[in-house]
N, C-alpha and C positions, 0 to 999 in steps of 0.2 A: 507811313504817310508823312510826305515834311513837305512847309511850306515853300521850299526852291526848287526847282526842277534836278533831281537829281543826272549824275551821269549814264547815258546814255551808251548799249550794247547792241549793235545791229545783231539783226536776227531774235531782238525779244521784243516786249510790248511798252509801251507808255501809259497809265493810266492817269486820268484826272479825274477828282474826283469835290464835286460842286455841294456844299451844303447851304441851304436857306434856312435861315430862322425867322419865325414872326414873331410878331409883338405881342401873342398870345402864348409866346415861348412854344412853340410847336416849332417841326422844322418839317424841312423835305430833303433830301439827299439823290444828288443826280453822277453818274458817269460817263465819260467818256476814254474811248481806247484808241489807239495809233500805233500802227504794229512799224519798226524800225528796221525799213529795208539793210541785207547785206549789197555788199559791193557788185551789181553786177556785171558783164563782158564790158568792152567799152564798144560803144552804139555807133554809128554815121551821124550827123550833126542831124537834126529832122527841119520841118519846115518851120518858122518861125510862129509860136502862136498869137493867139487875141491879148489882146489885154486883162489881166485878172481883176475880180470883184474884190472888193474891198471895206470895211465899215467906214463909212464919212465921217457919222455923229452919233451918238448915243444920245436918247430925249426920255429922263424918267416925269412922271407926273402922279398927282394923289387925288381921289376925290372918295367923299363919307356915301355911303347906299344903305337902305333898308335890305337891299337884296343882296343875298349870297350868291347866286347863281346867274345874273345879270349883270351886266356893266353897265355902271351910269352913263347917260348920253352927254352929260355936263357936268360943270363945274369942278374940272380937273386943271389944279394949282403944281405949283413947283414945290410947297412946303406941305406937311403935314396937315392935314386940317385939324378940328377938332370934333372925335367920332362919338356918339352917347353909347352909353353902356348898352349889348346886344344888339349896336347895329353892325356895319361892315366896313372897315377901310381898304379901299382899290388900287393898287399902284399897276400902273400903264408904262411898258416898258417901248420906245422906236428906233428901229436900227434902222438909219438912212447908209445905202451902201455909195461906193463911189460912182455906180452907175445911174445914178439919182432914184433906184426904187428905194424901197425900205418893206419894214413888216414891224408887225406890232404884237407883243406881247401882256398878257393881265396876269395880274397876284392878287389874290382878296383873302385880309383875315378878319374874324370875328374879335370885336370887343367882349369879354365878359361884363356879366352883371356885379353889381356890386354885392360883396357875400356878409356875413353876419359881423356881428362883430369880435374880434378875438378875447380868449380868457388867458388870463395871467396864470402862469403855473408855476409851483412851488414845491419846491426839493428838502423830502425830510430827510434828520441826521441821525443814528439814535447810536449808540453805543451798548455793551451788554460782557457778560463775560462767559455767555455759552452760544454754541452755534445756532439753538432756535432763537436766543435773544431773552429768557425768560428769568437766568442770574445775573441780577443788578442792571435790570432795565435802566438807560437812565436816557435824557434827552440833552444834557447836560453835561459836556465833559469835565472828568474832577480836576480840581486842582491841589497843587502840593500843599501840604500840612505846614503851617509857621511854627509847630507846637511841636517841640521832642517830646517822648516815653508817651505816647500819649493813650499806648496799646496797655501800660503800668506791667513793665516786664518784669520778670521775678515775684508777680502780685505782691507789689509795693510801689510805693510813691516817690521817683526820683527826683530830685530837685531839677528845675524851679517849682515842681509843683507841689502843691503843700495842701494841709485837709485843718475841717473843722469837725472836731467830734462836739464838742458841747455837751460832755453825758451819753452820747447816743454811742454807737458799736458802729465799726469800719471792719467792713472785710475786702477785700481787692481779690479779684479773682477772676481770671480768665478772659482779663482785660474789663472787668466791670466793676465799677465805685459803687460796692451798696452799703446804703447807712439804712438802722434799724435802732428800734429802740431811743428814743431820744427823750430829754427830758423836756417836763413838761414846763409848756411855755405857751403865750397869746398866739393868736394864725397870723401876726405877723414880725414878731420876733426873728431873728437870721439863726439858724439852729444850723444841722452837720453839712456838709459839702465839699466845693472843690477849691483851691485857688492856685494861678499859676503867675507869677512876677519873675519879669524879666529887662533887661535893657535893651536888647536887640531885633526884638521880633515886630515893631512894626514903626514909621517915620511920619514925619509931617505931610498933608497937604494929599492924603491917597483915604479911601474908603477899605473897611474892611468887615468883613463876617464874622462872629464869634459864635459858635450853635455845638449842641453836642446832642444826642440822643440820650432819651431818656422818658421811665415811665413806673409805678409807683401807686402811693395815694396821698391825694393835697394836693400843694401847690409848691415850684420852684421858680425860682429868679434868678435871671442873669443880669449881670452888671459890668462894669468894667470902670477904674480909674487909673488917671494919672497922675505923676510925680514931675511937677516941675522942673526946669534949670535953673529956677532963683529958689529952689529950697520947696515950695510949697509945694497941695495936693489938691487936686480936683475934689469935688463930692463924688460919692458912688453913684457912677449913672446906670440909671436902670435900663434895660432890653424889654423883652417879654415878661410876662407870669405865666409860666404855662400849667394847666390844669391836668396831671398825671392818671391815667389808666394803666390798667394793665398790660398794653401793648406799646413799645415806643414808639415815641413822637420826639417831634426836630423843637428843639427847645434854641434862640437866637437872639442876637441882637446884632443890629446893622449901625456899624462906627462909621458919622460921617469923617469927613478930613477935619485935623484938627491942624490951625491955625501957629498956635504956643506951642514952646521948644519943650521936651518934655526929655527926660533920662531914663524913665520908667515907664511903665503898663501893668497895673495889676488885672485880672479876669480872677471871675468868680460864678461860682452856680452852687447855691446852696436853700437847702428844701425850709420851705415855711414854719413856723409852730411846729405841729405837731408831727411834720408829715415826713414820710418815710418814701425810702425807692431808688433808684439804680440808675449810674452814669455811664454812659458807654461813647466812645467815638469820638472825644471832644475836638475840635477844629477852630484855626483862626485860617482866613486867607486872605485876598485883597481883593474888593469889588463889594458891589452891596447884593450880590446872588451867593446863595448856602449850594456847593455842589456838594458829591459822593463822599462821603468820609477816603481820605487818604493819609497814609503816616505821612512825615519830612521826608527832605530831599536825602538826607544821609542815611537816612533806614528805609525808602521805597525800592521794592524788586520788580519786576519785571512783571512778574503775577500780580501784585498791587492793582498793576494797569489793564482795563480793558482789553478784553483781548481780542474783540468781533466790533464789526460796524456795521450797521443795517442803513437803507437808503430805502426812499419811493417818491412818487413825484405825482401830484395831482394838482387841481386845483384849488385847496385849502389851504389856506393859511396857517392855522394852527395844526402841531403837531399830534401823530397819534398816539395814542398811550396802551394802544394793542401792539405787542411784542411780533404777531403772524401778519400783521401788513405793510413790514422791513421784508427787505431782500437782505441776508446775513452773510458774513462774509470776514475769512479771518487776517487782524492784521497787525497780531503782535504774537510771538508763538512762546512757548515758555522759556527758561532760560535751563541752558543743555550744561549735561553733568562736566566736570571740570576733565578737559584732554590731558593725555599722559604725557609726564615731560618729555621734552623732545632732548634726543640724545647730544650728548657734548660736541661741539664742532673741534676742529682740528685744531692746534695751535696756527695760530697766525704769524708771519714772518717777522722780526725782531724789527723795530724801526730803524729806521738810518737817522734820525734827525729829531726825533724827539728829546727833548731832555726830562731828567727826571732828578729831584733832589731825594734822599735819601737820610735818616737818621739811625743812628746805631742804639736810639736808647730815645720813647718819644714818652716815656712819663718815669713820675719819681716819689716814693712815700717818705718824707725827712720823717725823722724821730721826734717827739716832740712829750713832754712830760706836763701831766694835769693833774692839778691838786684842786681839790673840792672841797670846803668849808660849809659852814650854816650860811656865811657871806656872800657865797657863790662861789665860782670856781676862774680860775687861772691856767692857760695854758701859754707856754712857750717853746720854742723849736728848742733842740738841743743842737747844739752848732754841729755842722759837717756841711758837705759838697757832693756835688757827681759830675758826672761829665755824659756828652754826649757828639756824637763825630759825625758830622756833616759830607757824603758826598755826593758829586755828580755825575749821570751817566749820561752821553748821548749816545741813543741808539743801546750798542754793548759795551762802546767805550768810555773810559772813566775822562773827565776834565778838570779844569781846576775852576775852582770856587774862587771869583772874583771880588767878590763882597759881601757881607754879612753883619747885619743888624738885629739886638733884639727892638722892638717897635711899642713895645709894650711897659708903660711906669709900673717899675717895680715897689712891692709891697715894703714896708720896713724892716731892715735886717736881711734882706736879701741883696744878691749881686750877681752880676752874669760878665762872662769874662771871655773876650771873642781872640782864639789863637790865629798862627799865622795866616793868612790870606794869600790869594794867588798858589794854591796849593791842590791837590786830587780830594784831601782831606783836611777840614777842619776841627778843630779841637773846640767843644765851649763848656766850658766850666760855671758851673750853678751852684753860688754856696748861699750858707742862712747860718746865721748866730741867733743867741739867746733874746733878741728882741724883734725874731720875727713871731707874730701870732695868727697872722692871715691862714686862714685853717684848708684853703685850698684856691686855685686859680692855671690860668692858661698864658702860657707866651708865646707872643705869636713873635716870627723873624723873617727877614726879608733877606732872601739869598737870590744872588746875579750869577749865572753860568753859561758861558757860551752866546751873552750879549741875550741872554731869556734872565727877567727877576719874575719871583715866583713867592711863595708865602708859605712857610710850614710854623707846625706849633706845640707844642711841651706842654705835658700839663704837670702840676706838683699837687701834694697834701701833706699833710700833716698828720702820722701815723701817731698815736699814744703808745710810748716807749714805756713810760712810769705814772701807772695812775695811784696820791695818796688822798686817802680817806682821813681827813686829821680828827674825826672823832663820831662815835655812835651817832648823833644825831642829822653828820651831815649823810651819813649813809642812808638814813633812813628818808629822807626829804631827798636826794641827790638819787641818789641810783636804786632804790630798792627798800625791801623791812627786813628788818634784822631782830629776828626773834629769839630771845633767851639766851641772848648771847652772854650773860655772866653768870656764874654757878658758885656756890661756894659750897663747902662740906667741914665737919666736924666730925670723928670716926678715927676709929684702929683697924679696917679693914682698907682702906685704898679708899678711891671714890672717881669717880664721873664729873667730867666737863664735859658738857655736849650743847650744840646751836643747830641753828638752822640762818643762814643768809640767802634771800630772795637778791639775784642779782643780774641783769642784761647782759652776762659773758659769761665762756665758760674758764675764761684764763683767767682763773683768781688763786691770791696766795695769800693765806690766811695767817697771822701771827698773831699768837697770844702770849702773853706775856704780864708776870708779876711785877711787885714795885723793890726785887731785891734781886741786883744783879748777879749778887757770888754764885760761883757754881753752877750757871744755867744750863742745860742741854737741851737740845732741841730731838726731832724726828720730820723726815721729810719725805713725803709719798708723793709719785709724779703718775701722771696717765696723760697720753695722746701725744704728737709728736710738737705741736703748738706751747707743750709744757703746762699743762695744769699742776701746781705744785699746792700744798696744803703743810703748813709748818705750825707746829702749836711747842712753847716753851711754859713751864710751870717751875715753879720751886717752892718746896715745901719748906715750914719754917724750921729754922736750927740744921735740917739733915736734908741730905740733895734727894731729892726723886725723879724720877722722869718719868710723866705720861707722854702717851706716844696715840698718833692720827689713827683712828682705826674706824672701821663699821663706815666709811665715807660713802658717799653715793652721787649722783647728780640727775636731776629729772628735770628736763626741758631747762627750766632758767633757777633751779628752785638745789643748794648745796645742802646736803645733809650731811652731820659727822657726830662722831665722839671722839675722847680722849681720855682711854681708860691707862689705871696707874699701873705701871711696870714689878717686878716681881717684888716688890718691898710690901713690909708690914708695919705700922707704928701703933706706938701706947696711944692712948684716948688723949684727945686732949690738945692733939697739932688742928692746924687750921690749914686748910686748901683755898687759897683765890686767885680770879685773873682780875687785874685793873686796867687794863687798858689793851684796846687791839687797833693793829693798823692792818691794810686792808694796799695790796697793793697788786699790779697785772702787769702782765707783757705781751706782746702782740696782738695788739685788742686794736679794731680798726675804730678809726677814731669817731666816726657818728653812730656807733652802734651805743658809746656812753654819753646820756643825754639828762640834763637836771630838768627837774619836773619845774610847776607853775604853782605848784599849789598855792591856796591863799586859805590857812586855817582859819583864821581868825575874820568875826564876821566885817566886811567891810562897805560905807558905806556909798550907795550911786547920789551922784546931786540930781535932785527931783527939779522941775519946773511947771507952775500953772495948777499947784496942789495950794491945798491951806495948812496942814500940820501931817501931813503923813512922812513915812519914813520905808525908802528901799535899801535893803542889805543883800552883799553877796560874799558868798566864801566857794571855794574850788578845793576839791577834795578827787582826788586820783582823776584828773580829766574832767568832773562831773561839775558840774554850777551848779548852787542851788542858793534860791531867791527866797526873800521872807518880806512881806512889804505891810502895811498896815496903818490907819490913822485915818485922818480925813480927806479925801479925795477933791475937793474943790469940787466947783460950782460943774453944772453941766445941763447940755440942750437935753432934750428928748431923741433917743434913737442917735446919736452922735458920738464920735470919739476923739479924742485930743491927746496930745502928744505930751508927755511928762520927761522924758530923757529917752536920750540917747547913747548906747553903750559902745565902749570902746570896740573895733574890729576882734579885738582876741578873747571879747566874751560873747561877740553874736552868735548865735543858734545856726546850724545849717538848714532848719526848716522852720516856718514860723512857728511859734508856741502859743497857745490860749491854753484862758485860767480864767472859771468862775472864780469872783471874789464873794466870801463869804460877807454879806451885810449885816445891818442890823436891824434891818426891816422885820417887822413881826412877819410879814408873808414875802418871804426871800422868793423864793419863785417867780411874783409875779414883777417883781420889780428889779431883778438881774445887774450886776455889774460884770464886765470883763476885761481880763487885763490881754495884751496881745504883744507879743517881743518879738519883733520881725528877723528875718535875716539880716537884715542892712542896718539892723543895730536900734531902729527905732522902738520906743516900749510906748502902747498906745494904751487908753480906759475908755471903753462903752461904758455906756451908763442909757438902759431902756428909760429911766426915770428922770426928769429935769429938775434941777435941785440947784438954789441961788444961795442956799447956806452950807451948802457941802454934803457929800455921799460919806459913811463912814464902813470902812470894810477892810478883811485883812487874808491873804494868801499866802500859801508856801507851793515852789516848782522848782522843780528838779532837768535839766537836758545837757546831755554831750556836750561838748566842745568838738570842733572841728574836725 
């Protein structure tokens, strides 16, 4: 059916087809047909006929009735009138034809009554992660974790997150913080827990959640502070207290937007006095709504998410919290095991037009000799050069190299030296003397070919040709412990010199040697293609001896040796000694020998906001260890205050707390703690408020970096 008359086929049909609609949205539908004569014979002309009927005028009219089945005698208008609800509107259709009759046509539809009134309906959303909807109901879609490790993988604490034991026991396990055992304290003292500090996890001017599940017995509290951009710190603001049972519960606190610029966010949850119990799940997001526990964006899978979504739709506004009155429906599926590589594709046809710079030689180790003292140590390059050749290809064909720069300021003692130009290949030559000490670096050059400049780069180091040790002691601070390394003997049998050197390589050459040159001989044993060589020289007094390397060993970083005496025998009475060794390597790459930091000796931090106390630190193989003690100055109740701050290279990689012993007849109940952050701050609780000073003293021990 179209609304033009389509084209027309003698010998088929014509259909028209009439539909009414009323105002009740009802219709009628009417047809008509007209069959399309073929051509037929051709006829005599006939007589001429009458004149044809014709429609004149067409006359619609409207009037309102109580009656359906009767036409009004009156009151029939040109417009619409206005009908009440269940009674009738009548439209009067007249066709006057052109022979002045006409005829008249009626339509009548019913008005409806007016119906109820309508109900608002409303569309629930629910998520789950099984197909009835009954694992991890939630109503609530989650959102991504601000919080890395927050699963505590490895069951342990990675930073930024950091713990308080206080006396209490930590065990991490299977993604859950439980503390036990804790010492005894008031029910609102801050005892074991969690803390996590960081700079990036949340900004100015936005709302966010901090909650974690958790359940136990007593009481735990959340809090959160900040660390200003002019230096200072917020107080600890408190969230909830939540009351622990045996079953968990969402433990929170909702951060409105904060205002002030801030570098930091500390979070914390940690359990009352006396009370004990378990962390699980913890979460920051943004918004003032706690959804589903989810890790971060860098460790969420696919399983993490939801994987069904249920829907229904009624008239209630509040959603339901029965799993069986969703319609379920899946719409995340898991994530599918990893595809087999897909096989090599063909080579591809060589370019025509591409260009390509080329180096014959894109890095270089100089030699370089390092002497170590108690003073520190010295390196400088040993003079030489290299070279390396430049060319270019477009396509398969070679071109010449128009221009060539290095772009890069060179170190001292270096120099870089650009050959002919305008050539298939270039020559550049890279030399260093004895006053380069830049231990390594890149250079970058700018090369033009074929009207294309483009950027390649060299890198250099600084290999350790000659490492000297100029005496026992730097060895032992510098590289290593050197045990027993001098012997002496008295005897008519021969005798033993034997050591042991702890040292970071295994290319070591050992030389021992007395203070009387005549006559020396040496003995020299090698093992591995790198040349570990071991040389020890001795002379015996008056008459030559030769002890010789022997029984040597090596285990992981650790040389073992002797040097027993060759086929000689003397009268009683000679003496055996070494006085001096030097200690020298060869092809030892150069950051594998590295001098420690130690600081033997106690030294002392400047304190601030104390009245007579005193902190000390010393560094012993990697390890810090603190000793502090005296009078602690003045302090609030329940408050802590900032006494120093320690240089980056002795901050803690996780925070550190320390009950200070006092001097309170009942220490327990009156508590001090020391706390050394990451960021270098060392801060003093004090439960007790004291305007003439706290007096107390600690010793702690933690890693270095």
């Amino acid at each position: 059916w179209t609304s033009s008359v389509p084209s027309l086929v003698k010998g088929q049909y014509l259909w028209t087809k009439t539909v009414w609609t009323y105002t009740d949205n009802s219709s009628e539908t009417g047809y008509s047909v007209t069959y399309i004569a073929k051509d037929g014979n051709n006829g005599h002309d006939g007589i001429a006929g009458k004149d044809g009927t014709g429609i004149k005028t067409t006359t619609i009219t409207y009037a309102g009735s109580t009656s359906g089945t009767k036409a009004p005698s009156s009151g029939w208008t040109s417009t619409v009138p206005t009908v009440a609800a269940g009674s009738y509107l009548w439209t009067k259709t007249v066709w006057t034809y052109t022979d002045n009759t006409s005829e008249t046509g009626y339509s009548v539809s019913k008005m409806g009554n007016t119906g109820a009134d309508g109900k608002t309906s409303y569309t629930h959303t629910a998520w789950s992660y099984s197909a009835d909807g009954t694992n991890g109901f939630t109503t609530v879609y989650p959102n991504l974790n601000l919080l890395s490790n927050s699963k505590f993988p490895g069951n342990k604490l990675t930073s930024p997150w950091g713990s308080y034991a206080n006396g209490g026991t930590v065990v991490i396990y299977n993604g859950e913080y439980n503390y036990t055992t804790p010492s005894t304290g008031s029910g609102s003292g801050k005892q074991g827990g969690l803390n996590y500090t960081d700079t990036s996890i949340m900004t100015t001017q936005k709302s966010y959640t901090w909650s974690a599940k958790v359940k136990g017995s007593g009481t735990i509290r959340i809090t959160y502070q900040y660390t200003y951009t002019d230096g200072t710190t917020s107080s600890w603001i408190q969230g909830e207290d939540t009351t622990l049972t045996s079953d968990y519960s969402l433990a929170k606190a909702i951060i409105p937007p904060q205002t002030k610029a801030f570098t930091k966010v500390g979070l914390t949850l940690y359990f009352q006095g006396t009370s004990t119990g378990s962390i699980k799940e913890p979460k920051l997001e943004e918004g003032s709504t706690a959804t589903p526990y989810m890790p971060s964006a860098s460790e969420a899978t696919t399983a993490d998410w939801p994987s069904y979504i249920g829907q229904y739709t009624d008239f209630a506004q509040v959603d339901s919290t029965n799993p069986s009155g969703y319609t379920w429906s899946r719409i995340r599926g898991n994530d599918g095991a990893d595809g087999q590589d897909g096989k090599d594709g063909t080579p591809g046809t060589p370019g025509t037009n591409a260009i390509n710079i080329d180096l014959s030689n894109k890095s270089y180790n100089f030699l370089a000799n390092l002497e170590v003292s108690d003073s520190g140590s010295v390196m400088q390059a040993v003079a030489g050069s290299t070279t390396t050749t430049f060319t270019a290809l477009q396509g398969t064909a070679a071109i010449n190299i128009t221009a060539l720069t290095c772009t890069t300021t060179l170190p001292t003692g270096m120099t870089v030296s650009i050959g002919t130009l305008n050539a298939l290949s270039v020559v550049v030559t890279i030399s260093v003397d004895n006053t380069m000490i830049t231990p390594n670096g890149v250079l970058n050059f700018s090369i033009t070919a074929g009207g294309v400049t483009t950027t390649k780069s060299f890198s250099y180091s600084l290999a350790i040709n000659d490492l000297t040790v100029i005496n026992l002691a730097a060895i032992n601070s510098n590289l290593g412990n050197v045990k027993n390394i001098y012997s002496h003997y008295n005897g008519s049998d021969g005798g033993t010199y034997s050591g042991t050197i702890e040292i970071n390589d295994e290319n070591i050459k050992i030389t021992a040697t007395n203070d009387n040159d005549s006559n020396e001989v040496s003995k020299t044993q090698m093992n591995g293609e790198n040349g570990i060589w071991h040389s020890t020289k001795l002379q015996k007094t008056n008459s030559p001896g030769v002890y010789v390397l022997s029984n040597w060993s090596l285990t992981g970083a650790t040389l073992s040796f002797e040097s027993q005496q060759s086929d000689l025998t003397y009268p009683n009475g000679y003496s055996y000694a070494s006085y001096g060794i030097d200690v020298h390597a060869r092809n030892i790459v150069g950051d594998s020998i590295s001098q420690t930091n130690d600081v033997r000796t106690w030294t002392p931090i400047t304190l601030n906001n104390v009245t007579s106390a005193f902190l000390m630190y010393k560094i012993i193989n990697g390890i810090i260890h603190l000793n502090g003690q005296g009078n602690w100055g003045s302090f609030t109740a329940n408050q802590s205050k900032t006494i120093a701050t320690l240089p980056a290279a002795l901050c803690p990689t996780l925070t550190v707390n320390k009950i200070i012993t006092t001097q309170n007849t009942n220490n327990n109940d009156k508590p001090m703690e020391i706390q050394i952050q990451e960021g270098g701050n060392i801060n003093i609780w004090s439960m007790q408020a004291s305007t003439g000073g706290r007096y107390g003293g600690f010793e702690e021990s933690y890693p270095l970096g």
